[in-house]
N, C-alpha and C positions, 0 to 999 in steps of 0.2 A: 289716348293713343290706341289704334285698333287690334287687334286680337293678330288677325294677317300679319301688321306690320313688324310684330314682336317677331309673330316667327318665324318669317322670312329674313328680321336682322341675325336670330338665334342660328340658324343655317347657315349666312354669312361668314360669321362671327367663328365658328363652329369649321368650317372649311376653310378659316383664313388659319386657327390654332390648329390645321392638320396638315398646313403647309409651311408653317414655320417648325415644324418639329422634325425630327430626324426622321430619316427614311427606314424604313424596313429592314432595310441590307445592311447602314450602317448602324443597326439597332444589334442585328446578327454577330458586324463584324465586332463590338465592342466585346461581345457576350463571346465569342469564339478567343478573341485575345486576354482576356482576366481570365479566361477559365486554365487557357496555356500558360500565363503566368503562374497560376496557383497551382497547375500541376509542375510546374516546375520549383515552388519552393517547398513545396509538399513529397519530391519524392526520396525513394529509400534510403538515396544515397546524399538526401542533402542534409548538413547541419540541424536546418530547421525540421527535419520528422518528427523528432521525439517530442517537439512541444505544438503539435495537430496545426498547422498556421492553415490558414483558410481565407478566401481572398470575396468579402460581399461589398458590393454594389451601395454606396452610401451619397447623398445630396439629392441632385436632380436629376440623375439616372433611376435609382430608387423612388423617387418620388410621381416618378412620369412628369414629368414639367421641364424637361431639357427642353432646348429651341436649335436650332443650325442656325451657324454663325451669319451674319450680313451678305458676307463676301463668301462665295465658294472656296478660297483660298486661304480662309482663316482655318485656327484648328478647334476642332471641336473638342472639353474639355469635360473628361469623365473620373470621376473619384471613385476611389476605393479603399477600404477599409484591409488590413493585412493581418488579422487576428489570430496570436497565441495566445494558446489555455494555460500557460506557465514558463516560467523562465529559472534558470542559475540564482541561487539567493544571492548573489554578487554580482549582478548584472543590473545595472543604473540603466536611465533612457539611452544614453548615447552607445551602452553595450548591443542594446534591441538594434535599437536605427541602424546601426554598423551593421549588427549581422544581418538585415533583410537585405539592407546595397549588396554586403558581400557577396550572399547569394546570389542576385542578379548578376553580377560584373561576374561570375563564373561560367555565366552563359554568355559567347560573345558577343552574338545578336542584340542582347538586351546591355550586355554592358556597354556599346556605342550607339545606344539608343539614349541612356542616359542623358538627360539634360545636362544635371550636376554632377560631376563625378562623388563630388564630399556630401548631395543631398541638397535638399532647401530646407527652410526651416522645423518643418515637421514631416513632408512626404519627396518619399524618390518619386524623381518623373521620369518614364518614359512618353518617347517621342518616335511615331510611327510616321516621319516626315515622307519617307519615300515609297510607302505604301498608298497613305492618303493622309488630307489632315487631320490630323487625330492623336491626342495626348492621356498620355493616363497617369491620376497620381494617389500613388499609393501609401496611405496612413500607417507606420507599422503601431501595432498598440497591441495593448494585453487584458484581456477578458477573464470572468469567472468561468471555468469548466465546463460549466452548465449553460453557459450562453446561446449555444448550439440548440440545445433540448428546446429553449425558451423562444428561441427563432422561430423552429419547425414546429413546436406545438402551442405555447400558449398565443401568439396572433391567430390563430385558428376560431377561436371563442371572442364572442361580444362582450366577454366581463372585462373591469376594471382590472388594468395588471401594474401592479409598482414599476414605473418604466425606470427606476432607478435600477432594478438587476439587470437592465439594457446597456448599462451604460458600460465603456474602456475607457483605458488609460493611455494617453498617449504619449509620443516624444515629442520634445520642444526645447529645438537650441539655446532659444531665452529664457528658458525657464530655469532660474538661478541653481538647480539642482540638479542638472541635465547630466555635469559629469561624478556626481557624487553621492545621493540618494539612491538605495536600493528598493528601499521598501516601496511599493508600487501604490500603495496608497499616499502616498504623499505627492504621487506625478500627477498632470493634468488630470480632467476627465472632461470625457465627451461623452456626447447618448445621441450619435444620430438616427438609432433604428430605435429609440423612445421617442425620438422627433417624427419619424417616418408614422409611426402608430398614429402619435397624436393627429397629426396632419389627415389620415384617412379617417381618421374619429369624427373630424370634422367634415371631411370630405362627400361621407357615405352615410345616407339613412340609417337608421338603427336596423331595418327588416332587412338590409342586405348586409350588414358588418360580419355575420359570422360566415357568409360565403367570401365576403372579398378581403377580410383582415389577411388571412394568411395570404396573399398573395402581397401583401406589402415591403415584406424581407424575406425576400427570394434571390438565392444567385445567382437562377437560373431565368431572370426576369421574362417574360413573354412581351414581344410587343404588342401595343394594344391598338388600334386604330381607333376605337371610340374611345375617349375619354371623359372621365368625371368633367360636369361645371367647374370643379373649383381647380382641379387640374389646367383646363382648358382658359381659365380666366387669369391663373399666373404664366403660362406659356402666352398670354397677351399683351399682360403687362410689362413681361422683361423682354420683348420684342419692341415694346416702344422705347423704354428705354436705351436700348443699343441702338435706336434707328436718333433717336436727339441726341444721345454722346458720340454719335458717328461722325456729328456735322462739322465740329473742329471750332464750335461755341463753347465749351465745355472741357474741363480737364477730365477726359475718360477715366485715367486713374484714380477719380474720386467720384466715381458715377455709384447710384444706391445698389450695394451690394445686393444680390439674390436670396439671400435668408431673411434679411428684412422685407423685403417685397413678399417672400413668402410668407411669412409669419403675420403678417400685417392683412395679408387676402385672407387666409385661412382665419384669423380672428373675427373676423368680421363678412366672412361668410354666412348665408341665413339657409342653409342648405334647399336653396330654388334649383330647379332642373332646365332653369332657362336662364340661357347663359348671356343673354342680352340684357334682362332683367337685372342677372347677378351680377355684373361686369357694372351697371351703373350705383347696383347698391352699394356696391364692394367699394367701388371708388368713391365712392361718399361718404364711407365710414374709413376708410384708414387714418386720415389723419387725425381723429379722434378716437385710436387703439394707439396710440404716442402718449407713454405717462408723464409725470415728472416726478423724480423718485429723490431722495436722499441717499447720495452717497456713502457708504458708515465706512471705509477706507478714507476717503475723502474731503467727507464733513458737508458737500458741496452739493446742489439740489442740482440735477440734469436730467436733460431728455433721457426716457428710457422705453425700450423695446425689450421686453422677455423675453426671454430662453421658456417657453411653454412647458418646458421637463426642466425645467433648471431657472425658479423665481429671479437667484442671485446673480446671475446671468447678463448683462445688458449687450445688446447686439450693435445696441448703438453706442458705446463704452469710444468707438476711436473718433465722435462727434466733436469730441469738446480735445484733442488733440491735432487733429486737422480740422479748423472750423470749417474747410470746402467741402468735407461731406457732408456735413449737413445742410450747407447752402445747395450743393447743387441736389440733395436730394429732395426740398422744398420747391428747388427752383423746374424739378421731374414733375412733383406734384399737382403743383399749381397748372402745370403745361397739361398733364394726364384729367387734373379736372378739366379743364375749358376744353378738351378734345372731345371728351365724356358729353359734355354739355353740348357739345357741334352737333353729333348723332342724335341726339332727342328733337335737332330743329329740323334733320333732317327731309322731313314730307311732304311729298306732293315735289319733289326736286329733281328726280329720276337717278337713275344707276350712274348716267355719267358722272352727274357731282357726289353722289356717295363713291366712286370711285376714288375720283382724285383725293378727294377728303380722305380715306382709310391712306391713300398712296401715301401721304405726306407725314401718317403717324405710322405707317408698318413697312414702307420701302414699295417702293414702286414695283418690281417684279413682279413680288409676292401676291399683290396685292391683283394685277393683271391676272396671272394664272389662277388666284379664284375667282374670279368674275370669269373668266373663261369658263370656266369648269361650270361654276353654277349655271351657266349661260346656256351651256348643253345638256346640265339636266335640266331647267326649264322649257330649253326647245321641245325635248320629249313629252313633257306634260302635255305640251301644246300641239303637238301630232298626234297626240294621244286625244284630244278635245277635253282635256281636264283643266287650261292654262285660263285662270281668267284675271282680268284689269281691275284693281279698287278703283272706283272713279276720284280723280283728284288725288292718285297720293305716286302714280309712275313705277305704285308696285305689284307686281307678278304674284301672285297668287291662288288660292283655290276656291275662294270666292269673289262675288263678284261678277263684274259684264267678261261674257265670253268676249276674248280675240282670236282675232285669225293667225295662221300660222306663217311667218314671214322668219326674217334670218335677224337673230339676234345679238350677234357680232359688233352692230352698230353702239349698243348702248355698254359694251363689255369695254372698246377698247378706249384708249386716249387718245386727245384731239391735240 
């Protein structure tokens, strides 16, 4: 396969993951709303001052790997973490969760923004329906004091850092001690900003980790317009997913969650800077980062997927309670190989059939407005006398037989 043809797919490929992802503005509007939230449970006169709460960015806002929804009309779905430095020695999970709602439902705006009035399971959601579509849900949990320090200073540095002191405790209605346990060490625990480390450990060369770690738990996130291969390669993969559980073959509610998709990229990532390269490696190796582990609650051997900060962890734990997740997310699999393999037969085919092709695993829009776009920076090369033809492969390039400059419209749109 030639050298052109990689990088003109990595370009592609590369512009198709910067139009499935959020826009600029509602990148802004997320970062403008968590920040009002958190000043609003953070001030003088609220309950929560005296235990520091602080409102960061946790999943796939954090990770940069969010996508926008299918449909302009869905809502786009951003988590947050709502972190105390301490609490009342008599205050259980359900004393926390209460007081964050309460807080909210103080403020009117936000209290009939509420989704739930009593909560879901672990996070209040707000619902910004009649601004734009756009949800946010909020973890309330409780951290070591120092959590803060360890945010802002130690991702800063390339060294190894126990991502256990990353980790909170959360609320959880099912959690048989929801209304009775105090001690906070016996609640849940989660570590998704030891997730987030791990994830850019993989993500980023070693010579650049001490420049871009600390930007990984940030509250104040920047948008980024270029991003990492491995970022770029899970903003691919959960775009195809939502475009086959869209089709109404499939029960959506059992479509492979995004932690697993992520964890599963990010394993078997080989830290390449070409994303065409790494999107076929990547796909080739996940389904052999699927363990099978022994249960010691259970007795009983199953599929297993780590928790990468947390061995005992399995992501795929709700596999063998709903067998449809696990069917439908082999039944993803199998569909994302053979797609993966369509692209490699691609050449000598031209742009319209690598059109349609991409249309049918990324949504047709999407898939038009990059080919457009790329369409007009290759016209430019081509005005410029830079644009030339592989002979035999229908691809645009910068070697190669010169062409002439003509309108390239033709081979962008669909027939």
């Amino acid at each position: 396969m030639s050298k052109d043809f990689k990088v003109q797919m990595t370009e592609i490929l590369d512009l198709l993951g910067e139009n499935i992802d959020i826009s600029r503005s509602q990148h802004e509007a997320a970062i403008k709303r968590y920040e009002a939230v958190g000043d609003w449970l953070s001030k003088d006169d609220s309950p929560l001052y005296r235990f520091s709460p602080r409102i960061i960015p946790q999943g796939s806002f954090n990770l940069g790997t969010i996508t926008r929804p299918i449909n302009d009309n869905d809502e786009i779905d951003v988590d947050f973490v709502c972190k105390l430095e301490r609490k009342p020695s008599n205050w259980t999970q359900k004393h926390l969760k209460e007081a964050v709602g309460d807080r909210l439902k103080q403020c009117k705006k936000y209290q009939k923004m509420l989704k739930d009035q009593d909560g879901g399971r672990r996070c209040w959601t707000l619902v910004y329906a009649e601004e734009s579509n756009f949800h946010m849900d909020i973890l309330p949990s409780l951290a070591d004091n120092n959590l803060n320090e360890l945010l802002d200073e130690e991702f800063s540095s390339a060294s190894e850092l126990n991502v256990d002191k990353l980790a909170v405790r959360i609320t959880d209605k099912e959690h048989e001690l929801y209304q009775s346990e105090t001690d906070s060490n016996h609640w849940l625990k989660s570590n998704p900003f030891g997730y987030a480390k791990w994830f850019f450990q993989r993500a980023i060369s070693l010579d650049n980790r001490k420049i871009y770690l600390k930007k990984t738990i940030d509250p104040l996130r920047r948008y980024e317009e270029n991003k990492l291969p491995l970022q770029r390669i899970v903003q691919l993969l959960k775009r195809h997913r939502d475009i086959m559980f869209s089709s109404g073959e499939y029960n959506s509610d059992n479509k492979p969650i995004s932690m697993i998709i992520t964890t599963l990229a990010a394993s078997a990532y080989n830290g390449s800077d070409n994303i065409y390269d790494t999107f076929q490696y990547v796909v080739g190796e996940m389904r052999y980062r699927i363990e099978i582990k022994r249960n010691h609650k259970t007795g009983k051997d199953e599929k297993w997927i780590s928790n990468p900060v947390n061995q005992e962890e399995n992501f795929a734990d709700k596999w063998l309670e709903v067998r449809e997740k696990e069917e439908h997310f082999y039944a993803w699999l199998d569909r994302l190989e053979e797609d993966a393999n369509t692209l490699k037969s691609f050449k000598g085919k031209g742009f319209h059939v690598l059109n349609k092709t991409l249309a049918k695993q990324y949504g047709r829009e999407v898939v038009q407005k990059t080919f457009a776009e790329y369409g007009d920076e290759k016209r430019g090369l081509r005005e410029l006398g830079k644009g030339k033809m592989q002979v035999g492969t229908g691809i645009l390039g910068v070697t190669g037989k010169p062409i002439l400059n003509h309108n390239f419209e033709g081979n962008c749109q669909y027939e």
